[in-house]
mmCIF entry with sequence, helices, sheets and N, C-alpha, C, O atoms, coordinates in Angstrom:
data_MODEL
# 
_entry.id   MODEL 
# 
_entity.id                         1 
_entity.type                       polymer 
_entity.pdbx_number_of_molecules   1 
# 
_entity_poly.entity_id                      1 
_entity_poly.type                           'polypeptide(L)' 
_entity_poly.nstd_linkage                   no 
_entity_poly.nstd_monomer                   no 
_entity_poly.pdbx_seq_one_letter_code       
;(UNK)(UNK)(UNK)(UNK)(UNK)(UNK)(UNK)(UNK)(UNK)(UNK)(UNK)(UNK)(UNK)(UNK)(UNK)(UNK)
(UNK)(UNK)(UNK)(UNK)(UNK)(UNK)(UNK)(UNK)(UNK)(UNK)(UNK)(UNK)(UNK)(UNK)(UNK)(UNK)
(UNK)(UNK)(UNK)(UNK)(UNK)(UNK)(UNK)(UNK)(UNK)(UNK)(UNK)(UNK)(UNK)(UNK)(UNK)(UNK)
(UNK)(UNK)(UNK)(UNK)(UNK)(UNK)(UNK)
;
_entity_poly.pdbx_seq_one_letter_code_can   XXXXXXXXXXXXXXXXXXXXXXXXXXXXXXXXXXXXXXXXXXXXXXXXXXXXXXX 
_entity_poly.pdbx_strand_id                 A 
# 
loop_
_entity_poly_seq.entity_id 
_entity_poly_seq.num 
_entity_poly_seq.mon_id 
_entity_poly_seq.hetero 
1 1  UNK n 
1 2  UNK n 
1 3  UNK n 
1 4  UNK n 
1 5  UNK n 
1 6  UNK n 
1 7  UNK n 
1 8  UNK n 
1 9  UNK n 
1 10 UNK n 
1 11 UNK n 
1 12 UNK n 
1 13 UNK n 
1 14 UNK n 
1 15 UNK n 
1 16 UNK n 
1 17 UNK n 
1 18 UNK n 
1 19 UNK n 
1 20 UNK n 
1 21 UNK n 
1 22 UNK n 
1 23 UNK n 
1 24 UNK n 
1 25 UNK n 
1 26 UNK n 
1 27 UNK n 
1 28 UNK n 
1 29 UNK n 
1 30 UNK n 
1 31 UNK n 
1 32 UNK n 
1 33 UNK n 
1 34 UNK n 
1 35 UNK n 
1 36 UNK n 
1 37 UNK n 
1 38 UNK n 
1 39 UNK n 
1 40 UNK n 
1 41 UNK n 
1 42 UNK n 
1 43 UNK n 
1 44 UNK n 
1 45 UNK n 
1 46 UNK n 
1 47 UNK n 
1 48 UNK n 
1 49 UNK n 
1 50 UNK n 
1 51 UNK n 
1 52 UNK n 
1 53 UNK n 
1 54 UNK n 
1 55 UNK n 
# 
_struct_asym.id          A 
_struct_asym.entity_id   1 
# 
loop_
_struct_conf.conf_type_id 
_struct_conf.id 
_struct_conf.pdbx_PDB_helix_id 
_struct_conf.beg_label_comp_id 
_struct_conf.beg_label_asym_id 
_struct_conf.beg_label_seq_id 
_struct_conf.pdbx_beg_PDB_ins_code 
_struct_conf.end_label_comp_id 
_struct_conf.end_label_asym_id 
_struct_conf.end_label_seq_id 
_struct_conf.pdbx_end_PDB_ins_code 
_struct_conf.beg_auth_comp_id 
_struct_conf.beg_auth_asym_id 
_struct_conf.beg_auth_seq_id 
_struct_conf.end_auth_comp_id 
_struct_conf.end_auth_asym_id 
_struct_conf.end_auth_seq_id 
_struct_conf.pdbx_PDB_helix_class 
_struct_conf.details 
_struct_conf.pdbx_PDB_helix_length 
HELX_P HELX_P1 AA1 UNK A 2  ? UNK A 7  ? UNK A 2  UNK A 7  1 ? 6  
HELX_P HELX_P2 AA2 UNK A 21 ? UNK A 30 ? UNK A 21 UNK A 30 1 ? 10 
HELX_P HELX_P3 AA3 UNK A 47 ? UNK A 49 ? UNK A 47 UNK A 49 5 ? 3  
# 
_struct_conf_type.id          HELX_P 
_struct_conf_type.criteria    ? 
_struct_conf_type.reference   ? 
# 
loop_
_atom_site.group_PDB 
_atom_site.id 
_atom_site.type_symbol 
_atom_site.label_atom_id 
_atom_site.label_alt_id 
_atom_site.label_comp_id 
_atom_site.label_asym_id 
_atom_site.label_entity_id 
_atom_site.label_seq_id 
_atom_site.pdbx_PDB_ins_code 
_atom_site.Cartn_x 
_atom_site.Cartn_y 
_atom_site.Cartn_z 
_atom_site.occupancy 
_atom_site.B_iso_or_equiv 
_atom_site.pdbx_formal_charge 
_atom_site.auth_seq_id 
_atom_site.auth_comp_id 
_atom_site.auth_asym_id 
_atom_site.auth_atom_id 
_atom_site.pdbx_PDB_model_num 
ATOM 1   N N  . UNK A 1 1  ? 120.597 122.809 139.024 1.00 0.00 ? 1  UNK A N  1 
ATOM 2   C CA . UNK A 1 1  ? 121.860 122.600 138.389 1.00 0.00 ? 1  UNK A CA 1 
ATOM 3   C C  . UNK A 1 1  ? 122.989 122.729 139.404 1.00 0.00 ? 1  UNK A C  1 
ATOM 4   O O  . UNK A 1 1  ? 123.940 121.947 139.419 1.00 0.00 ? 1  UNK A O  1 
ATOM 5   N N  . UNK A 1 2  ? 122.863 123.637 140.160 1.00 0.00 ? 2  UNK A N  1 
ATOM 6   C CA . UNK A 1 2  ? 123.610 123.772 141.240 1.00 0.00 ? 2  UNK A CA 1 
ATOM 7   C C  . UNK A 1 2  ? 124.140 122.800 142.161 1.00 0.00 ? 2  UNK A C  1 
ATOM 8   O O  . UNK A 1 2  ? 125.267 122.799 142.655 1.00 0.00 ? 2  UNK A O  1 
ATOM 9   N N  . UNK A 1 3  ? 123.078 121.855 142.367 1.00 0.00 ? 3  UNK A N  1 
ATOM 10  C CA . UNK A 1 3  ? 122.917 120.779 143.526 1.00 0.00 ? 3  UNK A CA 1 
ATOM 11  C C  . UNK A 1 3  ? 123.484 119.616 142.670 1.00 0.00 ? 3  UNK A C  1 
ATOM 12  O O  . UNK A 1 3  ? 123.957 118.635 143.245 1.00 0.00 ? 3  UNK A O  1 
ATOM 13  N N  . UNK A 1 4  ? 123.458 119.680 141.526 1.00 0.00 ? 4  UNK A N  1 
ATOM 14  C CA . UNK A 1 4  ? 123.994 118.345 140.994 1.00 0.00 ? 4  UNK A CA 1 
ATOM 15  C C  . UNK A 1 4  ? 125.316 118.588 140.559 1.00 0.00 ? 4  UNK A C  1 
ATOM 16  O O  . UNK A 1 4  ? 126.140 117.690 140.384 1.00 0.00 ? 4  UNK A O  1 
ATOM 17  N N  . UNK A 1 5  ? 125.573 120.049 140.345 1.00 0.00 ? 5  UNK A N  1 
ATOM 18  C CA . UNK A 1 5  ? 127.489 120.328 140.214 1.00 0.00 ? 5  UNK A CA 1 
ATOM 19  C C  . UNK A 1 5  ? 127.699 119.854 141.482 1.00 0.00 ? 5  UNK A C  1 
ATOM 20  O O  . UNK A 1 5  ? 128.311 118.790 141.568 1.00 0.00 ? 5  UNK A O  1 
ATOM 21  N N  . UNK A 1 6  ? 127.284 120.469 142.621 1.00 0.00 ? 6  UNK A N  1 
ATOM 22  C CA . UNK A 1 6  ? 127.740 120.674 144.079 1.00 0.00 ? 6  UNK A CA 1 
ATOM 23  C C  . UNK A 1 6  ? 127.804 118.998 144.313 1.00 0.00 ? 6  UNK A C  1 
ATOM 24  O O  . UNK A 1 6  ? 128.862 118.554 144.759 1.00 0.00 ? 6  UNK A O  1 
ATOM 25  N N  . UNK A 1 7  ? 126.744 118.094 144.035 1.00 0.00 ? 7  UNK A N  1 
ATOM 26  C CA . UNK A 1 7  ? 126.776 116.285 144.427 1.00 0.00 ? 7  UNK A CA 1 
ATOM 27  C C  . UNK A 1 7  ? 127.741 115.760 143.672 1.00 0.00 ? 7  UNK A C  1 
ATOM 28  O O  . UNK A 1 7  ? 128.188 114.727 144.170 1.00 0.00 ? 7  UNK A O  1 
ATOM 29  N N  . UNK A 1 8  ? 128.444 116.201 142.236 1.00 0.00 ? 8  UNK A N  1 
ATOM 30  C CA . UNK A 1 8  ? 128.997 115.437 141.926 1.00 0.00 ? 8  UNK A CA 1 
ATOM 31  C C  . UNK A 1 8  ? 128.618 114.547 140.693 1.00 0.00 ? 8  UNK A C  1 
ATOM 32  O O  . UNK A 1 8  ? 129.357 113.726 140.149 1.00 0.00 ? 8  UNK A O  1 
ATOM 33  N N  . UNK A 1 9  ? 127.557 114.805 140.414 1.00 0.00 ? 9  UNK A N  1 
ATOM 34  C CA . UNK A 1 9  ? 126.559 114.293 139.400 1.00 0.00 ? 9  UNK A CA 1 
ATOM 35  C C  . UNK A 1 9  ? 126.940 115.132 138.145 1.00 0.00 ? 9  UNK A C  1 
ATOM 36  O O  . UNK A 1 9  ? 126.861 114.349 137.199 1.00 0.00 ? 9  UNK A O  1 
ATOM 37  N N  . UNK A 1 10 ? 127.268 116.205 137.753 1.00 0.00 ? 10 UNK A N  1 
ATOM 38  C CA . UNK A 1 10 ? 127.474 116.839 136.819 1.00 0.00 ? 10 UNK A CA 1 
ATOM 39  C C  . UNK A 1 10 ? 129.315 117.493 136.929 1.00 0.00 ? 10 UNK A C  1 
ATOM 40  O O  . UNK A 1 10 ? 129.729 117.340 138.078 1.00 0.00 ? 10 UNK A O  1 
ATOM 41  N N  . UNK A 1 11 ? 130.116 117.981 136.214 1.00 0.00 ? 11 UNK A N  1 
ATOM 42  C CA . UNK A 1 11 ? 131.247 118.385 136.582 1.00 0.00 ? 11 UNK A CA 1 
ATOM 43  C C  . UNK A 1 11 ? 131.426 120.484 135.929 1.00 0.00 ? 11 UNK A C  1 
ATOM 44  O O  . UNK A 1 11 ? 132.309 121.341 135.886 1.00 0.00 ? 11 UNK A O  1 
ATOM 45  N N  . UNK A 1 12 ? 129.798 120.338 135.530 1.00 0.00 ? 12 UNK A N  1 
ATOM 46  C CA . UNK A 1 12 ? 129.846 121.979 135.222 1.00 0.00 ? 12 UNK A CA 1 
ATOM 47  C C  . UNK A 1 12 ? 128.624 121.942 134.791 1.00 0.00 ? 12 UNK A C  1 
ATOM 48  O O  . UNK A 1 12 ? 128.120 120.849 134.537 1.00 0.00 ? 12 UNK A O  1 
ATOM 49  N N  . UNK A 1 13 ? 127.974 123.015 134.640 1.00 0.00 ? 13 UNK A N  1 
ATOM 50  C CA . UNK A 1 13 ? 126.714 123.457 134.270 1.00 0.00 ? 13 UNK A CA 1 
ATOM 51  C C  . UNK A 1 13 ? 126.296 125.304 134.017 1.00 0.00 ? 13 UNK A C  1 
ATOM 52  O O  . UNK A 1 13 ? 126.592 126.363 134.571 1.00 0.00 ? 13 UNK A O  1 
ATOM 53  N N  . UNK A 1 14 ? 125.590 124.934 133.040 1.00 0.00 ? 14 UNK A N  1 
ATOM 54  C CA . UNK A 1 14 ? 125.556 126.730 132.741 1.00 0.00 ? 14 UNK A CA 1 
ATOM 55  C C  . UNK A 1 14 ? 124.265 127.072 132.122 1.00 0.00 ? 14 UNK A C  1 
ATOM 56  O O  . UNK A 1 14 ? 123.783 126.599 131.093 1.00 0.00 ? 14 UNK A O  1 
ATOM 57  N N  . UNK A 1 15 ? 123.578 128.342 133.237 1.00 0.00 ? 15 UNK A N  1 
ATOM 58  C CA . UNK A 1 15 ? 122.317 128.565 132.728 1.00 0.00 ? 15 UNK A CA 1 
ATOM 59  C C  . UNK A 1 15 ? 122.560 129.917 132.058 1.00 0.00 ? 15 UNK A C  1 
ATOM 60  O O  . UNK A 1 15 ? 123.304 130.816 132.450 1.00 0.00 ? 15 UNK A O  1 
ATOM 61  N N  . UNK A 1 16 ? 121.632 129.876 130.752 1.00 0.00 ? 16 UNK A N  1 
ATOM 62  C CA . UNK A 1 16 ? 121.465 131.194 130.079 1.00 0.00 ? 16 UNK A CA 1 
ATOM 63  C C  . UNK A 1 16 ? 120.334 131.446 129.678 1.00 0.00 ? 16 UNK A C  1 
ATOM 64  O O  . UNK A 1 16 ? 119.498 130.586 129.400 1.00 0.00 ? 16 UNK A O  1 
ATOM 65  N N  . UNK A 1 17 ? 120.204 132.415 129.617 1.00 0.00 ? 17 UNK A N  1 
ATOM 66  C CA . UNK A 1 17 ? 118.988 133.507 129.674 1.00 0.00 ? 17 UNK A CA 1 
ATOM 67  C C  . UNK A 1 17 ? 118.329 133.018 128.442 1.00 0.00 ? 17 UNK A C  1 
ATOM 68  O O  . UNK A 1 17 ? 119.114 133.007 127.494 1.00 0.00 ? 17 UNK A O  1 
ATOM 69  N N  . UNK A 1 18 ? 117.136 132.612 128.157 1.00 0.00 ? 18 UNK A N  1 
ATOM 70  C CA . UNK A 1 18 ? 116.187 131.780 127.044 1.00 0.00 ? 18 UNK A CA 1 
ATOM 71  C C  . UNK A 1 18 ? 116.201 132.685 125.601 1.00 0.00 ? 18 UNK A C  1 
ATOM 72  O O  . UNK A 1 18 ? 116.395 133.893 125.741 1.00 0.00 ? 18 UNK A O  1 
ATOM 73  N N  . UNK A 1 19 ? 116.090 132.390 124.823 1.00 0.00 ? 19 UNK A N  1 
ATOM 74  C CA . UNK A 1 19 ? 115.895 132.669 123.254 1.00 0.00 ? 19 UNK A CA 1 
ATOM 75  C C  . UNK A 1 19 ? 114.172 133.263 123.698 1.00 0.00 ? 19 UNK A C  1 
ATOM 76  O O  . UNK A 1 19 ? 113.374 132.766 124.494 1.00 0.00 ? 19 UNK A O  1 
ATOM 77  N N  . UNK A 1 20 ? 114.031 134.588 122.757 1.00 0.00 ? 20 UNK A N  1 
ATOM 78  C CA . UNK A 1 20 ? 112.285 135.123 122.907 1.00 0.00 ? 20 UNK A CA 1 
ATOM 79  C C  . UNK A 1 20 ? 112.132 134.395 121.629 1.00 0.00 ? 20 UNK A C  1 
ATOM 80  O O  . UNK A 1 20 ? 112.911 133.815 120.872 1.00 0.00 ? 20 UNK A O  1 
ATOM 81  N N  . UNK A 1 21 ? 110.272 134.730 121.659 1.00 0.00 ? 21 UNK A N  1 
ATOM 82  C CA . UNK A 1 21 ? 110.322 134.601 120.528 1.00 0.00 ? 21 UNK A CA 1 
ATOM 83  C C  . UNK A 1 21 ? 110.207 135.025 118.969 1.00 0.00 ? 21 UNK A C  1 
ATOM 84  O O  . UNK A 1 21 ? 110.023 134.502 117.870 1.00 0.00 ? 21 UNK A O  1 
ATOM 85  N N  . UNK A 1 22 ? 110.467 136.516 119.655 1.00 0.00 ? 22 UNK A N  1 
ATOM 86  C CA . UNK A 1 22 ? 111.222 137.726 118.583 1.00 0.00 ? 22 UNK A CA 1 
ATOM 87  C C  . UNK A 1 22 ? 112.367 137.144 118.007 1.00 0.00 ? 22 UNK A C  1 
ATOM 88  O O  . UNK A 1 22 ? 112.705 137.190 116.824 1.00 0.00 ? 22 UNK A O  1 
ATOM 89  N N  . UNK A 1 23 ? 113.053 136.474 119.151 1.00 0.00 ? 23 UNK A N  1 
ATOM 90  C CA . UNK A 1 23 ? 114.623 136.020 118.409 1.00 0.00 ? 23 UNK A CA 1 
ATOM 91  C C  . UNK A 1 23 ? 114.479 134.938 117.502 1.00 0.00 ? 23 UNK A C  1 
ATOM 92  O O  . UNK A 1 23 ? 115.108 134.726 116.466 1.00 0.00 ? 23 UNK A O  1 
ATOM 93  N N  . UNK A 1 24 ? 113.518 134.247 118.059 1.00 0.00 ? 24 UNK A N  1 
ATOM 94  C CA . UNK A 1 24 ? 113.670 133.062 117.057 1.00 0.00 ? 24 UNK A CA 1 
ATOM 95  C C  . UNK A 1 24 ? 112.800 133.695 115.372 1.00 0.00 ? 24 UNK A C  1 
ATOM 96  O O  . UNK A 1 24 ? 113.058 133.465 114.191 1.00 0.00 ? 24 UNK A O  1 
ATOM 97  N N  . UNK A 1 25 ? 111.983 134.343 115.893 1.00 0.00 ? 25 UNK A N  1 
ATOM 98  C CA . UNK A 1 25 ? 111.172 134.972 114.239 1.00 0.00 ? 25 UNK A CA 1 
ATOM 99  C C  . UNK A 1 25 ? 112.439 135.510 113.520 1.00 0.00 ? 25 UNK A C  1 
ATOM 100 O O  . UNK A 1 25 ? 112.760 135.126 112.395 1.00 0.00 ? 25 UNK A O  1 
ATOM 101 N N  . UNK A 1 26 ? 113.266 136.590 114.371 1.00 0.00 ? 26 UNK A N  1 
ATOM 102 C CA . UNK A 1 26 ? 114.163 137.260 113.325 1.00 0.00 ? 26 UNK A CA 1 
ATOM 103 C C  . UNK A 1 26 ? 115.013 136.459 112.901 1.00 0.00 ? 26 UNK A C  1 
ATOM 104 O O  . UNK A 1 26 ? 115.310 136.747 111.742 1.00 0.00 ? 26 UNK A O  1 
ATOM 105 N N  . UNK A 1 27 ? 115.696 135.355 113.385 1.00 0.00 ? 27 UNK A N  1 
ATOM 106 C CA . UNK A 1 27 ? 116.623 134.591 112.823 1.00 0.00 ? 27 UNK A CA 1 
ATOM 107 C C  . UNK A 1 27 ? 115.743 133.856 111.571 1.00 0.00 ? 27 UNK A C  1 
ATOM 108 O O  . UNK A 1 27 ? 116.050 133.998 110.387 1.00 0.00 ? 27 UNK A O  1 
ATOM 109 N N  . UNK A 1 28 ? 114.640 133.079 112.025 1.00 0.00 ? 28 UNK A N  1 
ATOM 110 C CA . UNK A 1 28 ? 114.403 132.261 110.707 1.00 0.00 ? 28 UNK A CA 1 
ATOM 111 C C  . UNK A 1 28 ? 113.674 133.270 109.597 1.00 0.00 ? 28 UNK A C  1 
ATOM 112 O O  . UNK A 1 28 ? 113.426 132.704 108.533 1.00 0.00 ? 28 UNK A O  1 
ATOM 113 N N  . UNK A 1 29 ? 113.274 134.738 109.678 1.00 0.00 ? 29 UNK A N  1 
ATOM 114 C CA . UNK A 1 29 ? 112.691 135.308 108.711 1.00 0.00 ? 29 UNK A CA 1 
ATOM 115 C C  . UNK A 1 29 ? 114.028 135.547 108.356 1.00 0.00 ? 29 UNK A C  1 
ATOM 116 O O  . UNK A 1 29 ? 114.045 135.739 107.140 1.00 0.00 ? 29 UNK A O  1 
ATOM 117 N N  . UNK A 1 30 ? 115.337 135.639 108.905 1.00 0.00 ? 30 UNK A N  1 
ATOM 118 C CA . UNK A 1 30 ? 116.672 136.047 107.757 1.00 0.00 ? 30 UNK A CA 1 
ATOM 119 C C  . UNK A 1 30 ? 117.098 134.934 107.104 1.00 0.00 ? 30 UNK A C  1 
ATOM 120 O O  . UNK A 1 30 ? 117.945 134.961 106.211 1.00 0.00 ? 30 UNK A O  1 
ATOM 121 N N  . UNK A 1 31 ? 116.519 133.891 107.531 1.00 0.00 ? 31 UNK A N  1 
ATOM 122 C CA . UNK A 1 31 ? 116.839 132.420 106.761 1.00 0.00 ? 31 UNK A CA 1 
ATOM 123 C C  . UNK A 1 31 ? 118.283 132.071 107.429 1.00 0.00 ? 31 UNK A C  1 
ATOM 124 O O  . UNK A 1 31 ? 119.116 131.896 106.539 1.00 0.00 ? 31 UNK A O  1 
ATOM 125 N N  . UNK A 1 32 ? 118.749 131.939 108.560 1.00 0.00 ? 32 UNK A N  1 
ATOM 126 C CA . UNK A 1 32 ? 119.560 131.276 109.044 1.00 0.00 ? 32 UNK A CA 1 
ATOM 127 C C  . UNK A 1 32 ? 119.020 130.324 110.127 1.00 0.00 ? 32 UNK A C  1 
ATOM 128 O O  . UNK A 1 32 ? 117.804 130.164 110.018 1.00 0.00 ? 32 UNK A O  1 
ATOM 129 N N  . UNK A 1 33 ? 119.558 129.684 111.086 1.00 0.00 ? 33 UNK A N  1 
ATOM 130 C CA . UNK A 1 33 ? 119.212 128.515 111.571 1.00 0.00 ? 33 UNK A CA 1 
ATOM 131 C C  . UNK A 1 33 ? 119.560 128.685 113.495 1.00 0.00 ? 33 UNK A C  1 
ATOM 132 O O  . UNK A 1 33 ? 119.818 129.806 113.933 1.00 0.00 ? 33 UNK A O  1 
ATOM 133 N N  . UNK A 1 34 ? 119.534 127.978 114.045 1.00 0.00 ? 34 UNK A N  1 
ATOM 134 C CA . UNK A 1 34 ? 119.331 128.381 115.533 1.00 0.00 ? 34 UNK A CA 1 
ATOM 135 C C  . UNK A 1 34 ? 120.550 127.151 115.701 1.00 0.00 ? 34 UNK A C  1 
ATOM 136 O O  . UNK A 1 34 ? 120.527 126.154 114.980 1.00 0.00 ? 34 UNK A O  1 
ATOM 137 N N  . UNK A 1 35 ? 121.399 127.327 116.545 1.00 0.00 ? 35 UNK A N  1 
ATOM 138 C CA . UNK A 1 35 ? 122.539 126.123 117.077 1.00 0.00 ? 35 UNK A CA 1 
ATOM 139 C C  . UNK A 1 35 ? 121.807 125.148 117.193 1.00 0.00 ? 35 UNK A C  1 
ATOM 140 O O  . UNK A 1 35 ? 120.646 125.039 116.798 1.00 0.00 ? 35 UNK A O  1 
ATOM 141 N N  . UNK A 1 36 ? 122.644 124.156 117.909 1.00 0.00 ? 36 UNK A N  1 
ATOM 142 C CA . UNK A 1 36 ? 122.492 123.015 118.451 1.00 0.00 ? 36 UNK A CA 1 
ATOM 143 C C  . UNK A 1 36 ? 122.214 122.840 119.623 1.00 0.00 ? 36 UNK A C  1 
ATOM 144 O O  . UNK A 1 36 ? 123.064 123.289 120.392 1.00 0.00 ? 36 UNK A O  1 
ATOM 145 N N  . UNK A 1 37 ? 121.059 122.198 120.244 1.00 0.00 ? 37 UNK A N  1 
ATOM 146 C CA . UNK A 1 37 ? 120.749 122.420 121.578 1.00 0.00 ? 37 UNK A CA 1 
ATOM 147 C C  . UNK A 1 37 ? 120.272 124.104 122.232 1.00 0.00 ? 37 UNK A C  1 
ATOM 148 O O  . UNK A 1 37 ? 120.754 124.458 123.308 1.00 0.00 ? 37 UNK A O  1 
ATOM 149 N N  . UNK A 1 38 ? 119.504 124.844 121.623 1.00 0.00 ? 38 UNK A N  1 
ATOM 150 C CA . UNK A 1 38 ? 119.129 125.954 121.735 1.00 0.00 ? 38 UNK A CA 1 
ATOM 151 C C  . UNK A 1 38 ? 117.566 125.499 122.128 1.00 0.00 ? 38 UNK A C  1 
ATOM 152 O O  . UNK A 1 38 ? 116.853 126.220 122.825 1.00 0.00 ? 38 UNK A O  1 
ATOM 153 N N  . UNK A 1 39 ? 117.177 124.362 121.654 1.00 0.00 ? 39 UNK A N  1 
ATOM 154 C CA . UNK A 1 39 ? 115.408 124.184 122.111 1.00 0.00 ? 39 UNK A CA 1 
ATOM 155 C C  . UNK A 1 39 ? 115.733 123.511 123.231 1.00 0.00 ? 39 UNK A C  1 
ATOM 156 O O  . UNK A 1 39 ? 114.684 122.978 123.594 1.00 0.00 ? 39 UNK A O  1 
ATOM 157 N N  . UNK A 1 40 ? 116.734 123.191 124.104 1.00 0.00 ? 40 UNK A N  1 
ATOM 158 C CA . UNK A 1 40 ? 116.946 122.236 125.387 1.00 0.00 ? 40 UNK A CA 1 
ATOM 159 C C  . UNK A 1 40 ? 116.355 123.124 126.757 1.00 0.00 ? 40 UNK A C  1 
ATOM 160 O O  . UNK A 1 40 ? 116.938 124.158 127.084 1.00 0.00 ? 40 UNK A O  1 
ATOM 161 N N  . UNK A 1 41 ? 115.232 122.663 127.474 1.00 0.00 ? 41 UNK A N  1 
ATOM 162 C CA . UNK A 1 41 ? 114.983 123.285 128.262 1.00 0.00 ? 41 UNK A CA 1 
ATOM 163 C C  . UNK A 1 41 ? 115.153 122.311 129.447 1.00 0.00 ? 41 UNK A C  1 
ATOM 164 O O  . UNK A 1 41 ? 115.138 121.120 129.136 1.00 0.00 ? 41 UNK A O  1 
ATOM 165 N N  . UNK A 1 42 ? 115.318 122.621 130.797 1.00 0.00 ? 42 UNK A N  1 
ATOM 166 C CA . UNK A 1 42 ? 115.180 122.359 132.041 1.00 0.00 ? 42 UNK A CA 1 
ATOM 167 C C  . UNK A 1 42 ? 113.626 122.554 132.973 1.00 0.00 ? 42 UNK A C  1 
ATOM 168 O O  . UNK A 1 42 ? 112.779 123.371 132.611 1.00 0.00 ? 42 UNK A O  1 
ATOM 169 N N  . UNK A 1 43 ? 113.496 121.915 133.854 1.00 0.00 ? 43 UNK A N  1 
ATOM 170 C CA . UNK A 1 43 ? 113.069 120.604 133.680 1.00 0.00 ? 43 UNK A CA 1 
ATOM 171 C C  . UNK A 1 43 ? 112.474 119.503 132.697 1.00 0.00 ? 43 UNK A C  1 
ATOM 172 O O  . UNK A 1 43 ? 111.331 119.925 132.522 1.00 0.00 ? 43 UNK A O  1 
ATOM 173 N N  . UNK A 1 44 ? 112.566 118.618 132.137 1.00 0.00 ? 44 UNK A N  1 
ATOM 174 C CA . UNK A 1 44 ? 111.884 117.808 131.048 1.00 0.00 ? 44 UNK A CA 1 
ATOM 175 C C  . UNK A 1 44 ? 110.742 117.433 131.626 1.00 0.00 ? 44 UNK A C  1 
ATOM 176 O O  . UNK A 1 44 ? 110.519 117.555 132.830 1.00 0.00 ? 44 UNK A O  1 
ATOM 177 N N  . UNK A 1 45 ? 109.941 116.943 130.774 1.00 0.00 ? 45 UNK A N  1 
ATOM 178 C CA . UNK A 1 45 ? 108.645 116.802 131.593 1.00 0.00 ? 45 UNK A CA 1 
ATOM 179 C C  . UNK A 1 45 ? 108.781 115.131 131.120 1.00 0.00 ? 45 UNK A C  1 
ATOM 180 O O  . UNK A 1 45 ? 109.399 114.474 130.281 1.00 0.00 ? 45 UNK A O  1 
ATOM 181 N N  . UNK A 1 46 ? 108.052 114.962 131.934 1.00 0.00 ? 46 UNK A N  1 
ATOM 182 C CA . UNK A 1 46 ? 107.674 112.928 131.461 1.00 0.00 ? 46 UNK A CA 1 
ATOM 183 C C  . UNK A 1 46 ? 106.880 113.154 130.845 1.00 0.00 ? 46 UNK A C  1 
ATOM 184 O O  . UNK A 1 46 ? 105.928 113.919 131.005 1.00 0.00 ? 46 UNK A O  1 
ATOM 185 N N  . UNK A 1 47 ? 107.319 112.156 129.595 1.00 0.00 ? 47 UNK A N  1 
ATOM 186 C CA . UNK A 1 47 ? 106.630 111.669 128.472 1.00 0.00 ? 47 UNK A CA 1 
ATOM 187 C C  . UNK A 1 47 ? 105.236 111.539 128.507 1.00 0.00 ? 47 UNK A C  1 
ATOM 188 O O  . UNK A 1 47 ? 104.568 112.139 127.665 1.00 0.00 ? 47 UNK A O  1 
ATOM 189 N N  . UNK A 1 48 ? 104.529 110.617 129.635 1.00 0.00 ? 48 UNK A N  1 
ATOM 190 C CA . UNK A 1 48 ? 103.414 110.683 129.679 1.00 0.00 ? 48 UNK A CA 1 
ATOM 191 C C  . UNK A 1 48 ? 102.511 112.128 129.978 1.00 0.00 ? 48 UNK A C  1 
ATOM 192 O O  . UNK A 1 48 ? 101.289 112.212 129.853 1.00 0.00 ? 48 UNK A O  1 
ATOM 193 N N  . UNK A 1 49 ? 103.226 112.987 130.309 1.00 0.00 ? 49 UNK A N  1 
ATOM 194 C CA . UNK A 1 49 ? 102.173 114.395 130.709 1.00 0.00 ? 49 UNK A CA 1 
ATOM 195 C C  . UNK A 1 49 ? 102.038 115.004 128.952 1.00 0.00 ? 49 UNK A C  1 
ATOM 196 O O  . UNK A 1 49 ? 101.227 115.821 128.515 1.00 0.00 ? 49 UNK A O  1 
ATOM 197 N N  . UNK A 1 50 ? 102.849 114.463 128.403 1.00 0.00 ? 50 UNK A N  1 
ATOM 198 C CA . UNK A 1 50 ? 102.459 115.412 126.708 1.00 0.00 ? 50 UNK A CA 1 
ATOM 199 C C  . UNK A 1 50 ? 102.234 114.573 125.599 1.00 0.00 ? 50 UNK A C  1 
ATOM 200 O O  . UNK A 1 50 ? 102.227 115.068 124.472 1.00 0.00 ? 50 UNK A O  1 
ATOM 201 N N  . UNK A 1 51 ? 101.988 112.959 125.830 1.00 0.00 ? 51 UNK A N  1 
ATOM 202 C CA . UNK A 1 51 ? 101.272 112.063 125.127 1.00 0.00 ? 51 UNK A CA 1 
ATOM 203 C C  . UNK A 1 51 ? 100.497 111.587 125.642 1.00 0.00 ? 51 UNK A C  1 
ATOM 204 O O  . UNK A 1 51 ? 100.219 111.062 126.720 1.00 0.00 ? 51 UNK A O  1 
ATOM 205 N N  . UNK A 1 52 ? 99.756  112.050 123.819 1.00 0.00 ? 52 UNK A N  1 
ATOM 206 C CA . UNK A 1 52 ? 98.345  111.598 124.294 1.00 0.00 ? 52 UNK A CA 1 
ATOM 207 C C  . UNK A 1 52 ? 97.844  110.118 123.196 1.00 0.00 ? 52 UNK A C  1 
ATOM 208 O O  . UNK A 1 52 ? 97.921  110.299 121.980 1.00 0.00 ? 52 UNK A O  1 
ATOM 209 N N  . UNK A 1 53 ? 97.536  109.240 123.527 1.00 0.00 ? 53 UNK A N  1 
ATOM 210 C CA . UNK A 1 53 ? 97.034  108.234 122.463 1.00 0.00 ? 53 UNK A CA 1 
ATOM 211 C C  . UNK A 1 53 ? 96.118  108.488 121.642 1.00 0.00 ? 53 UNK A C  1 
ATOM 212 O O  . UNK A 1 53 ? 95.150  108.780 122.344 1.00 0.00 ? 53 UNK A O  1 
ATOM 213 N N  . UNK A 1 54 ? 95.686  108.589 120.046 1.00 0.00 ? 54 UNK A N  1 
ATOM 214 C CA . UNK A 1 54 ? 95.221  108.870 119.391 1.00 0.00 ? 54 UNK A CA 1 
ATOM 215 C C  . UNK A 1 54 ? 94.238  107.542 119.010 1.00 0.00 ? 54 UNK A C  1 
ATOM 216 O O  . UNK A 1 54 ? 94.422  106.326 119.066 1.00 0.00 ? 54 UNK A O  1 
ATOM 217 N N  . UNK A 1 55 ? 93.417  108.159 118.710 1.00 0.00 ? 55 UNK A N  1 
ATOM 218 C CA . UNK A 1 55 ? 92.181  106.980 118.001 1.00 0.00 ? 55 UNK A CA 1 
ATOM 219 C C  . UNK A 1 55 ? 91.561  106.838 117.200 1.00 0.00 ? 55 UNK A C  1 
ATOM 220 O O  . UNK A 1 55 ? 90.858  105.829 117.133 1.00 0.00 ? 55 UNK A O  1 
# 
């Protein structure tokens, strides 16, 4: 993230410390909901490494 603020490619960027998954149990066992963009992780993987064709 750094290297792409620093190139110019991005104009800000901000890493934070990941959701466990204590946090995510206690929120949805109280029945509320998780923001927007809270499942967004860094690096994405290509599509092809986590599809698989079915038959």
């Amino acid at each position: 993230m750094k290297r792409r603020v620093d190139n110019g490619e991005m104009k800000v960027a901000f890493a934070l410390h990941p959701v466990t998954m204590k946090q995510i149990i206690d929120i949805a066992d109280s029945g509320n909901i998780m923001p927007p963009k809270t499942t967004w992780f860094e690096p994405k993987l290509r599509s092809g490494l986590v599809i698989h064709t079915l038959q």
